[in-house]
C-alpha positions as CSV (number, residue, x, y, z in Angstrom):
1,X,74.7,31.2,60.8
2,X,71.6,33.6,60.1
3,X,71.7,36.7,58.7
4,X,68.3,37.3,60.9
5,X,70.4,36.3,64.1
6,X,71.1,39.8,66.4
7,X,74.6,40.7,66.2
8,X,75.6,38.7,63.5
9,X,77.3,41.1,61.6
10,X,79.5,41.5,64.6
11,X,79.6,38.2,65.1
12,X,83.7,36.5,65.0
13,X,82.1,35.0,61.8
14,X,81.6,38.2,60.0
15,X,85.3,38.8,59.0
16,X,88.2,37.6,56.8
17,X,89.8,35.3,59.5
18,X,85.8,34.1,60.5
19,X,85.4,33.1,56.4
20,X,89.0,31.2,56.2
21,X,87.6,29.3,59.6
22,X,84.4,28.8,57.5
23,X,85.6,27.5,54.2
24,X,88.5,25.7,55.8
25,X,85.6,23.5,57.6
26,X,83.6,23.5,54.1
27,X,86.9,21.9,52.9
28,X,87.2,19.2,55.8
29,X,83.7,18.2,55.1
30,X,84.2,17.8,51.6
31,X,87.2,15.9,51.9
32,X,85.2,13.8,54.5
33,X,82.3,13.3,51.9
34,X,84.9,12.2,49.2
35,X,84.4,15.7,47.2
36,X,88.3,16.0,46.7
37,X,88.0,18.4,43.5
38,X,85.9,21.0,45.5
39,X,88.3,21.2,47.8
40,X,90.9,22.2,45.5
41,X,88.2,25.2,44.9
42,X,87.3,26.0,48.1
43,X,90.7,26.6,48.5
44,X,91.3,28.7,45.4
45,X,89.3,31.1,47.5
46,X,91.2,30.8,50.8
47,X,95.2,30.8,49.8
48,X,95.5,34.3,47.9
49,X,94.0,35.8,51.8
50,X,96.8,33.6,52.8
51,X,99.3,34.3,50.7
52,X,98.3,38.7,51.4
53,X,98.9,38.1,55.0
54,X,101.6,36.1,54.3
55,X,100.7,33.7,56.5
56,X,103.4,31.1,55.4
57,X,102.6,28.6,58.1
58,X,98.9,28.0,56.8
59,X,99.8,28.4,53.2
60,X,102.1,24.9,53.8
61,X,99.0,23.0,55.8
62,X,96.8,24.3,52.7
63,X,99.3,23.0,50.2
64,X,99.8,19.9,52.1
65,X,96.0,19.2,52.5
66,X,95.5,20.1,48.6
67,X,98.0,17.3,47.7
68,X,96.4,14.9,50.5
69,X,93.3,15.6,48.3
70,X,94.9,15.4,44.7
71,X,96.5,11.9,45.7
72,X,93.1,10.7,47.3
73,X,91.5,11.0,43.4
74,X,94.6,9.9,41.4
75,X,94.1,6.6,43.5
76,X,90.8,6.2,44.4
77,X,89.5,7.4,40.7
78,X,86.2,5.2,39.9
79,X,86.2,3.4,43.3
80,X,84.2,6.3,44.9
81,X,80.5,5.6,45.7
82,X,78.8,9.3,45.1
83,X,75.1,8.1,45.2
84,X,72.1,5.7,43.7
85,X,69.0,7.8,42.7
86,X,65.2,7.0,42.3
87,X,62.2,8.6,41.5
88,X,59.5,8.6,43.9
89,X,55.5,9.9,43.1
90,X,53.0,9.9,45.5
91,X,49.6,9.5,45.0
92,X,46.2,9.9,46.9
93,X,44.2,12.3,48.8
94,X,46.3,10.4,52.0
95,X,49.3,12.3,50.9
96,X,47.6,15.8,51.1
97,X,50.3,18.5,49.2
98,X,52.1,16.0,48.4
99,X,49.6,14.5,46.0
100,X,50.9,13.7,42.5
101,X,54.3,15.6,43.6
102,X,57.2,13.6,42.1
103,X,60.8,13.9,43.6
104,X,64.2,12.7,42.9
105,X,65.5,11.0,46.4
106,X,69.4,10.5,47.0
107,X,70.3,7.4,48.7
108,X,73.6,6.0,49.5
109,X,75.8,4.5,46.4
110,X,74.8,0.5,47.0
111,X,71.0,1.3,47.6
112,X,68.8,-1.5,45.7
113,X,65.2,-0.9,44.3
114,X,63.7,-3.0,47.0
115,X,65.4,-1.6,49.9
116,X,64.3,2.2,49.3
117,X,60.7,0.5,48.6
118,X,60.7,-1.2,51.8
119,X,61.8,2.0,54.0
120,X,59.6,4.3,52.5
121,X,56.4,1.2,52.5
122,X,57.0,1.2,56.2
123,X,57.2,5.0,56.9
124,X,54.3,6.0,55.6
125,X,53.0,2.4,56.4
126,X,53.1,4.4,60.2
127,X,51.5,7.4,59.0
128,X,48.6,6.0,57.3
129,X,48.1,2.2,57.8
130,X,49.6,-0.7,56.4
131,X,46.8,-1.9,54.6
132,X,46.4,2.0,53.5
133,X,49.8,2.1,51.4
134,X,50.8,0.3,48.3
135,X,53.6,0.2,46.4
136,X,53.4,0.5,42.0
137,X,56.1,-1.8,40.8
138,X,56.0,-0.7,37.6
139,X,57.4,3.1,36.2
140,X,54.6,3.1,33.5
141,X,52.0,6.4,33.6
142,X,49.7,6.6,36.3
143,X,46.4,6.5,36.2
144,X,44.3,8.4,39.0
145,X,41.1,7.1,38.0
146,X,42.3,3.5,38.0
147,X,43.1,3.6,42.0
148,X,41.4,3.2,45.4
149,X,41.1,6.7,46.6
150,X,41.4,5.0,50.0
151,X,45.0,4.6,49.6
152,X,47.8,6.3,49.0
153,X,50.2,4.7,46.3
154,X,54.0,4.9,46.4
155,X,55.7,4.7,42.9
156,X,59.7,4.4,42.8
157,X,61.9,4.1,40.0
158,X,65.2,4.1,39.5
159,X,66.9,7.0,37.8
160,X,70.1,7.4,36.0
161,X,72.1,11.0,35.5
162,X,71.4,12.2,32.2
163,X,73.3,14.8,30.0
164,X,72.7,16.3,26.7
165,X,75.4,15.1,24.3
166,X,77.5,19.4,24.5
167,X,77.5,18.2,28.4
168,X,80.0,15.5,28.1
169,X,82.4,17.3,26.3
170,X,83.0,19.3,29.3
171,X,82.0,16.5,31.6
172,X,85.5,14.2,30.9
173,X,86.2,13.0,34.5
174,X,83.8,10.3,37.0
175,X,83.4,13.3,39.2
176,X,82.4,15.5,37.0
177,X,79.9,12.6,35.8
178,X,78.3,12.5,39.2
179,X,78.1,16.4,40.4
180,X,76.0,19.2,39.9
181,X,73.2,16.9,38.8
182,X,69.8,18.1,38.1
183,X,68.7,16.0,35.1
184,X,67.7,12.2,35.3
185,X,66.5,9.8,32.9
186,X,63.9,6.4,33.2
187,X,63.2,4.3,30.8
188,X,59.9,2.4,30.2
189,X,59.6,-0.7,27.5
190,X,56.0,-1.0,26.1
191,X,54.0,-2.8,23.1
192,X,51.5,-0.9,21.1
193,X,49.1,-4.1,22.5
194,X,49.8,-2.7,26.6
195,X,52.4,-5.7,27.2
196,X,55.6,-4.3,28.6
197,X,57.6,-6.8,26.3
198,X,57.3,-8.0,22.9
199,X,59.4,-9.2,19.8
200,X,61.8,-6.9,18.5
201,X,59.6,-5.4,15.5
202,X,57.2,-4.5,18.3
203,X,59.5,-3.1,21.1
204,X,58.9,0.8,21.5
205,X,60.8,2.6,24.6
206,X,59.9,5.9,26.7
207,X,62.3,7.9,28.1
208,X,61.2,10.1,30.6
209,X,63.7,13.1,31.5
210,X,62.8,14.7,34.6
211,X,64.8,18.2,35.7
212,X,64.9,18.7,39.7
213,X,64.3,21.8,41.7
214,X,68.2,21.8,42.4
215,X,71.3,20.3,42.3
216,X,72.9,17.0,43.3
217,X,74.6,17.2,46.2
218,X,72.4,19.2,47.8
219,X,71.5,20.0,51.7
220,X,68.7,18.0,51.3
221,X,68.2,14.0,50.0
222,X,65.3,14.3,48.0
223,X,65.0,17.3,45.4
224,X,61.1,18.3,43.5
225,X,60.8,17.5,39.7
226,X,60.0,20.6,38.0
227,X,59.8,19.4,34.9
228,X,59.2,16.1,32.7
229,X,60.0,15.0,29.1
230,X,58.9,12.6,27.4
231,X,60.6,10.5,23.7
232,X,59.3,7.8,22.4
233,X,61.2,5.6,20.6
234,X,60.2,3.4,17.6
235,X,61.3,-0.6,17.2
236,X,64.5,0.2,15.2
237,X,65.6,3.4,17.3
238,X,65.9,0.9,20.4
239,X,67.8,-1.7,18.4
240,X,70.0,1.6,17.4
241,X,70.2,2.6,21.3
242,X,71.1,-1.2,22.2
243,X,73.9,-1.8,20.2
244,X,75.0,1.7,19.9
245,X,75.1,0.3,24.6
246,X,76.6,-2.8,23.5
247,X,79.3,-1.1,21.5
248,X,80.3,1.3,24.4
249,X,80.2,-1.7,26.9
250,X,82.8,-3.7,24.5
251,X,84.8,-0.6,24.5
252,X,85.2,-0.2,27.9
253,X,86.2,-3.8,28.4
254,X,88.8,-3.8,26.1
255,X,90.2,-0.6,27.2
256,X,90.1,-1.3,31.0
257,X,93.3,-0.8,32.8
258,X,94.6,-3.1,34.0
259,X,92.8,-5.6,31.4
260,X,90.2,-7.9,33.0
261,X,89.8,-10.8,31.4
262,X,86.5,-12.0,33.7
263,X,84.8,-8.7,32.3
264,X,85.7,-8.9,29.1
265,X,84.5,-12.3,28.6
266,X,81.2,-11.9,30.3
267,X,80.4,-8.6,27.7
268,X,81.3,-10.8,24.3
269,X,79.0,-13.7,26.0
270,X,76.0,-10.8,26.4
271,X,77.0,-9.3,23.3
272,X,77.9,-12.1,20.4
273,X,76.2,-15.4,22.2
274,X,74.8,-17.1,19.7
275,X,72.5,-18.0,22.4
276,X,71.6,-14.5,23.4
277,X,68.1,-13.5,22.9
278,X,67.7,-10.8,21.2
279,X,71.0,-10.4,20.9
280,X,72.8,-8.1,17.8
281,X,72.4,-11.4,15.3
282,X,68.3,-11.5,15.6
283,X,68.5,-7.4,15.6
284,X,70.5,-7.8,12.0
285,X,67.8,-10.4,11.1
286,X,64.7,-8.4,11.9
287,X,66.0,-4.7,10.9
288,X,68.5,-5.2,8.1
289,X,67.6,-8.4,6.1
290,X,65.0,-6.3,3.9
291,X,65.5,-2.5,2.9
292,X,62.3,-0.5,4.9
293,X,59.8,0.1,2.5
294,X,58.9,3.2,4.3
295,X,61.0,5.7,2.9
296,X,61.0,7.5,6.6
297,X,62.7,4.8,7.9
298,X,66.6,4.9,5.7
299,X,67.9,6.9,7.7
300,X,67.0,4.5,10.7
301,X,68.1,1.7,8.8
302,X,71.9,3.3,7.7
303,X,72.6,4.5,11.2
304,X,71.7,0.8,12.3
305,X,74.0,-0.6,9.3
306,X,76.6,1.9,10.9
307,X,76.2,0.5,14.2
308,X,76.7,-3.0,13.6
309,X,79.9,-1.9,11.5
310,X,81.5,0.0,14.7
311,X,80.3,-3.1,16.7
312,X,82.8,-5.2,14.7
313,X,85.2,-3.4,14.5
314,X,85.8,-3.1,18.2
């Protein structure tokens, strides 16, 4: 369909019965793609046209593929696979327009780091040369000046959905959690000395939040970042991030239905080990053994202390 097509407003698709035909298919293909809840509002749309024709016959297939759709996410639930996403940069001269562009790419729900690196090593391996691509395996900052202007560098990351703590109020449900995504969030450890990884009192954290063109699903795989933020977060606002992660994990296992015993057991062992490093016993050693002599830092220190006491009690 093109409104620039000749003859398309007299087209058999430019009427009421053409638009049922159209949104019935949109529904299909939902259904197909394992988009059950938009189908119950692609059909909002089609059943009151129904019901003023009183075409009874369709308004019982409707009503019978709504409830095909309603039982599909009462029992399938979690188990749906909606997508893995990754941040891709290119840069080089190689790459022409596409020069210092960042993108968020789409791939299918079991994709792994390497296997998106590989494809898209090899693609443009074909363009440009296998010697002439390279791949940055880290997600820190890029610095131009620091390449071979000879090549063009590939840099992928993997990227989680991220919403704003007012979002999850209204986004209860694991589909709700996983459309109409446009915001995604990295994370990057670093040490005031360059290493990636230090001791705790020396761990600082960047989260990057990037904001794409559109929104996941889309027609397209791969969507333009339009925009970047960047938080940096100090040695004790990490510890606060981890066990506030910890907590929620714990949570999740005790409150799974039906219990698993497996999971459960392998989250206590990450969580209260005594041999885990780094683990929420060293993090009380390090942050709370002393009160901060930096006055800045209480309120740090009390939301910590309040951590550790929601930990326990779970």
């Amino acid at each position: 369909l093109s409104p620039d097509e000749d003859g398309i407003c007299s087209g058999r698709y430019f009427s009421e019965s053409g638009l049922v035909g159209l949104l019935e298919q949109a529904a299909e293909l939902f259904s197909m793609g394992g988009l059950y809840e938009t189908v119950n509002e692609v059909y909002k749309i089609v059943i009151p046209i129904l019901e003023a024709h009183r075409d009874f016959r369709k308004l019982t297939l409707t009503h019978s593929k709504l409830q095909k759709a309603f039982d599909s996410i009462i029992n399938k639930g979690q188990k749906r696979m909606f997508g893995t996403y990754f941040r891709v940069g290119f840069y080089g001269s190689k790459f022409g327009d596409l020069d210092e562009q960042e993108f968020v790419y789409k791939e299918p729900a079991i994709t792994k780091l390497p296997e998106i690196s590989h494809r898209l090593e090899g693609f443009y391996g074909q363009c440009f040369g296998e010697d002439a691509v390279e791949v940055i395996k880290d997600s820190a900052p890029v610095d131009k000046r620091k390449l071979d202007p000879g090549k063009a560098y590939i840099q992928i990351t993997f990227v989680e959905p991220y919403f704003d703590e007012y979002e999850m109020k209204d986004r209860v449900t694991y589909f709700e959690k996983n459309f109409n995504l446009c915001r995604f969030m990295y994370t990057t450890p670093f040490t005031m000395d360059g290493r990636p990884r230090g001791e705790l009192s020396e761990q600082y954290k960047r989260n990057t939040i990037l904001t794409t063109m559109h929104a996941f699903p889309y027609i397209k795989t791969r969507i333009n970042v339009i925009q970047k933020e960047e938080f940096i977060l100090t040695p004790i606002e990490v510890a606060i991030e981890d066990m506030q992660k910890k907590t929620q994990e714990l949570t999740a296992a005790t409150n799974q239905e039906p219990p698993d015993a497996k999971m459960l057991q392998m989250v206590l062992q990450g969580s209260v080990g005594a041999t885990v490093n780094q683990g929420p016993l060293e993090v009380a050693q390090v942050f709370l053994a002393e009160i901060p002599a930096d006055p800045k830092l209480y309120r740090h220190h009390n939301k910590l202390r309040l951590c550790f006491k929601e930990f326990i009690m779970r």
